[in-house]
C-alpha positions in Angstrom: 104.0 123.8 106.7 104.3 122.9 103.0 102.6 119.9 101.7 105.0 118.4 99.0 103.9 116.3 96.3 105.9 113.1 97.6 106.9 110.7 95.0 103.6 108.4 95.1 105.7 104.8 95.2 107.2 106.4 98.8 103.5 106.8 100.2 102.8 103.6 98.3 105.5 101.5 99.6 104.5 102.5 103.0 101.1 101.0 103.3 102.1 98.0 101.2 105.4 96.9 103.9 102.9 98.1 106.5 99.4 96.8 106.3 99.8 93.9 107.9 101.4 96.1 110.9 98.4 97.7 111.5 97.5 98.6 114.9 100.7 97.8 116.1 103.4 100.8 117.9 106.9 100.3 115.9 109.9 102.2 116.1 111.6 104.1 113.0 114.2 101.3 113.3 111.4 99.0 112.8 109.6 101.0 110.2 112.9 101.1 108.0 113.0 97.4 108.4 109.7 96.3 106.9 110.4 99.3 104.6 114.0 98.1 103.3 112.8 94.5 103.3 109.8 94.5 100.8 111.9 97.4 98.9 115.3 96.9 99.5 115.8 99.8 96.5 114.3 102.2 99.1 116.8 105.0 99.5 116.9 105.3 103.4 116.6 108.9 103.4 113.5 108.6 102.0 111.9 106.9 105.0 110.7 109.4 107.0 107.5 108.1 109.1 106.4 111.4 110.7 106.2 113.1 106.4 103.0 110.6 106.7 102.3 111.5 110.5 101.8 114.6 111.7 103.6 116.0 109.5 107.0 118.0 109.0 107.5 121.1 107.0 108.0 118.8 103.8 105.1 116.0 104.2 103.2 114.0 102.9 99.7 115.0 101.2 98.3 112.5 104.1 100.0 114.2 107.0 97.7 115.4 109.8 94.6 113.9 107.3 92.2 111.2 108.7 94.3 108.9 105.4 97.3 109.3 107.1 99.3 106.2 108.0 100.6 106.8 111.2 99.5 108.3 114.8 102.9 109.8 116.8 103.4 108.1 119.9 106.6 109.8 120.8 109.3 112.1 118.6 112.3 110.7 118.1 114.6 113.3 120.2 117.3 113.1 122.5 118.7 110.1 121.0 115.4 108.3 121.8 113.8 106.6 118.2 110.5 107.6 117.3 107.3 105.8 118.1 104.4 105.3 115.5 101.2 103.8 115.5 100.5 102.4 112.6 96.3 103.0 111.7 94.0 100.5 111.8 92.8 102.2 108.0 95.2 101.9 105.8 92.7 104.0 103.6 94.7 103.8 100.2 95.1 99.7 99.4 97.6 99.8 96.4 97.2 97.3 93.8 100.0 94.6 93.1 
């Protein structure tokens, strides 16, 4: 697995469209929502919840770290959608 040095605003825009989600089991549909509605410049492909997961071989510098923002309930396979949990600490707050 490589740990890629993500943009910072991707990680960043993830806590900030999530962090009042916390707790809470959402879809990637649902993810991509609250994503694409706070930052409707978001380039969909960019908006990959697992990179900030577990982790996939291009991830996040949080994947598979206790700062991660998401716990994998299911992979999205076999035309099923991926389910997240999104963590209760949202460790990195990002200033307005």
């Amino acid at each position: 697995r490589t740990i890629m040095p993500l943009k910072p605003e991707i990680h960043d825009r993830f806590v900030k469209a999530l962090e009042h989600r916390c707790g809470q089991v959402l879809s990637t549909n649902e993810i991509e929502k609250a994503i694409l509605s706070k930052f409707p410049d978001t380039n969909l492909t960019s908006i990959f919840p697992n990179d900030h997961g577990t982790g996939n071989k291009s991830c996040c510098w949080c994947a598979s770290t206790d700062k991660r923002i998401f716990d994998r309930i299911r992979k999205g396979t076999g035309g099923k959608e991926g389910l997240y949990k999104v963590r209760l600490a949202l460790h990195l707050k990002v200033a307005e």
